[in-house]
C-alpha positions in Angstrom: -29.7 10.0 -45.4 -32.3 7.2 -44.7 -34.7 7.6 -42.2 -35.2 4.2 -40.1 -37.7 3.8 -37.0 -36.6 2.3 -33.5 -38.8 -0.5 -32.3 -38.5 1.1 -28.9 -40.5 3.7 -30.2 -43.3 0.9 -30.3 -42.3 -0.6 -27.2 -45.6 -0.6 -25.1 -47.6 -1.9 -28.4 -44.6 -5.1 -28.0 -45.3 -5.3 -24.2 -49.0 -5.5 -24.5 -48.9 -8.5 -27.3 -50.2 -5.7 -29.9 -47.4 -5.7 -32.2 -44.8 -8.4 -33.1 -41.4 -7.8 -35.0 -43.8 -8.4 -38.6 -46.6 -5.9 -37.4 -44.0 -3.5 -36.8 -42.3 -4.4 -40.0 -45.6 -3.0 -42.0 -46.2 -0.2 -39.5 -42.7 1.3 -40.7 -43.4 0.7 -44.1 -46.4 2.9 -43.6 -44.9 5.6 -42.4 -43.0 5.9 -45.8 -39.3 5.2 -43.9 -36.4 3.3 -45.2 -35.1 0.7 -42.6 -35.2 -0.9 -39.0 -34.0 -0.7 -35.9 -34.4 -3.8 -33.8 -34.1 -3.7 -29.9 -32.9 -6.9 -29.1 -32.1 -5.8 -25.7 -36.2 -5.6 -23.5 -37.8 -8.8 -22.7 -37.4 -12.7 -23.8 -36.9 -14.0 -26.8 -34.3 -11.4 -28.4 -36.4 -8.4 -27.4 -38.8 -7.2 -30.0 -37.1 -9.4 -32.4 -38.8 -12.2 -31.0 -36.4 -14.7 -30.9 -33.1 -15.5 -33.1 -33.7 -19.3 -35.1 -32.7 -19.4 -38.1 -36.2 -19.8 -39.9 -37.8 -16.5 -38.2 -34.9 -14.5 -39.0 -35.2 -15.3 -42.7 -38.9 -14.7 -42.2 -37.6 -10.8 -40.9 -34.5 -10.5 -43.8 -36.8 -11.6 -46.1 -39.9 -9.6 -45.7 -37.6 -6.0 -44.7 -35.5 -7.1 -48.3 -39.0 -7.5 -49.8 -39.9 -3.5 -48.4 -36.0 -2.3 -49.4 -35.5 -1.8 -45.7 -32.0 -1.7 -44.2 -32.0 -3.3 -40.6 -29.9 -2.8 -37.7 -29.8 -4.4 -34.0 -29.7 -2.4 -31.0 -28.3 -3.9 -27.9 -26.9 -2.7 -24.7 -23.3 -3.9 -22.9 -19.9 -4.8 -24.5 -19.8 -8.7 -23.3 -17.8 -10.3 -26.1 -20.4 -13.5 -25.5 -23.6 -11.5 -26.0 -22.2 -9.5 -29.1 -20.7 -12.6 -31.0 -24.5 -13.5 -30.6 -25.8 -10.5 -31.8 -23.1 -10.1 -34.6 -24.4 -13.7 -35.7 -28.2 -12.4 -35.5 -27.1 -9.0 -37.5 -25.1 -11.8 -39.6 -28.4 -13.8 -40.4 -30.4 -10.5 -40.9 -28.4 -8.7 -43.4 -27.9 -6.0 -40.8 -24.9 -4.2 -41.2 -24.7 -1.9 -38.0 -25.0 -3.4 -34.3 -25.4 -0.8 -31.8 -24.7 -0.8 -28.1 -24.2 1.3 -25.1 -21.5 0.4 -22.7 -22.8 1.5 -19.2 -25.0 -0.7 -17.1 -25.5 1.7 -14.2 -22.4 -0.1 -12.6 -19.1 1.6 -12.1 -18.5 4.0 -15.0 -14.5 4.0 -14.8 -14.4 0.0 -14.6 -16.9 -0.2 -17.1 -15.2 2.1 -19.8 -12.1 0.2 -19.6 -13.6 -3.3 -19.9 -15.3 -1.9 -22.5 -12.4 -1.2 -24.7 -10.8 -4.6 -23.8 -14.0 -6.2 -24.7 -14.8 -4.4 -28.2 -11.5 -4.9 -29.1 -11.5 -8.8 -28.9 -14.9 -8.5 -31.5 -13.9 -6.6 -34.0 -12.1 -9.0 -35.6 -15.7 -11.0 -36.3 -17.7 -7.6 -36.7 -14.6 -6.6 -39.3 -14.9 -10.7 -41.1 -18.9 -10.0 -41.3 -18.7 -6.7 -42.4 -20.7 -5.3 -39.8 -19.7 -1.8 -38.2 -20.0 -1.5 -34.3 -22.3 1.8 -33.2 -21.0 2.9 -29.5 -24.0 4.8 -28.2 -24.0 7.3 -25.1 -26.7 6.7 -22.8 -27.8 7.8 -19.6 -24.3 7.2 -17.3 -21.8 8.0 -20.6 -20.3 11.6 -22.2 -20.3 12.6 -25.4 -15.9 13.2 -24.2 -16.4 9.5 -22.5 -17.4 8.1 -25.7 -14.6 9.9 -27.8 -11.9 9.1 -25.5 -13.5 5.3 -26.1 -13.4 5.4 -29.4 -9.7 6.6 -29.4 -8.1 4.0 -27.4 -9.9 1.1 -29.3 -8.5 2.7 -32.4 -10.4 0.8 -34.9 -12.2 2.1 -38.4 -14.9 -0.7 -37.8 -16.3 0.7 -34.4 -17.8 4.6 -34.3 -20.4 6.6 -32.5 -23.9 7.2 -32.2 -24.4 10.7 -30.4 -27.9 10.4 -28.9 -27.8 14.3 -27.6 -31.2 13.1 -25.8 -29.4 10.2 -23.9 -26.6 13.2 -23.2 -29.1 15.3 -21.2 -29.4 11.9 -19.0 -25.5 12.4 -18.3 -26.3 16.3 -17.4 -24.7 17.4 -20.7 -25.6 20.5 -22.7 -26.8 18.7 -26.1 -25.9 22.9 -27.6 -22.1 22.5 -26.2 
């Protein structure tokens, strides 16, 4: 198993101008860990990425490959327009793992069916890229929500990432 850190965890040093995708970079190479985990989701410019042109994110590839880090992107929603985008930044980055969470606070039931028509029509480019799809719970979403997603998109290339802390958000016992 390789330990990674969250640039969420970080995100107040971001939202004060104290860190930057690079600072963070060296700050997770301190700590001894293996990879990154890049909220592209809070703010402008791709989140704590910082933006997504080609030349910055071979500055990122280039200087997480220099560490030995593995990278993944963390985003939130299942528009097919947003995560062709973010499959093409994960693309560009080496990353092989985008991660998202389908509930936007909206209607749950609407949301969880879109959500399978709408992962359904990217797999095909996260499947061509070799990139696997990470379907997070988070604070509307159950652990049986997510399962029951997972079923009826039916594909090897999209799983789960069980945040048991996101599953007390949805009133869940994270020991059940």
């Amino acid at each position: 198993m390789k330990l990674g850190l969250e640039s969420f965890s970080y995100h107040l040093a971001f939202t004060m101008g104290r860190m930057d995708i690079f600072d963070f970079i060296q700050r997770t190479a301190q700590l001894g860990l293996e990879g990154i985990q890049i909220n592209v989701v809070r703010g402008k410019n791709w989140g704590y990425l910082g933006g997504n042109d080609s030349t910055h994110l071979e500055k990122v590839r280039a200087m997480a490959k220099d560490l030995g880090f593995f990278i993944e992107i963390d985003t939130r929603g299942t528009d097919p327009v947003h995560l062709f985008k973010a499959l093409d930044v994960c693309h560009a980055l080496g990353a092989d793992v985008l991660r998202t969470y389908v509930s936007l606070g909206g209607d749950l039931a609407t949301e969880l069916r879109q959500a399978k028509e709408n992962i359904r029509q990217v797999v095909p480019k996260a499947e061509e890229l070799g990139i696997r799809i990470a379907l997070e719970n988070h604070e509307y979403e159950t652990s049986n929500d997510m399962v029951r997603l997972l079923e009826r998109i039916d594909s090897p290339q999209v799983g789960l990432l069980a945040d048991i802390g996101n599953s007390m958000m949805a009133l869940e016992d994270p020991l059940s």
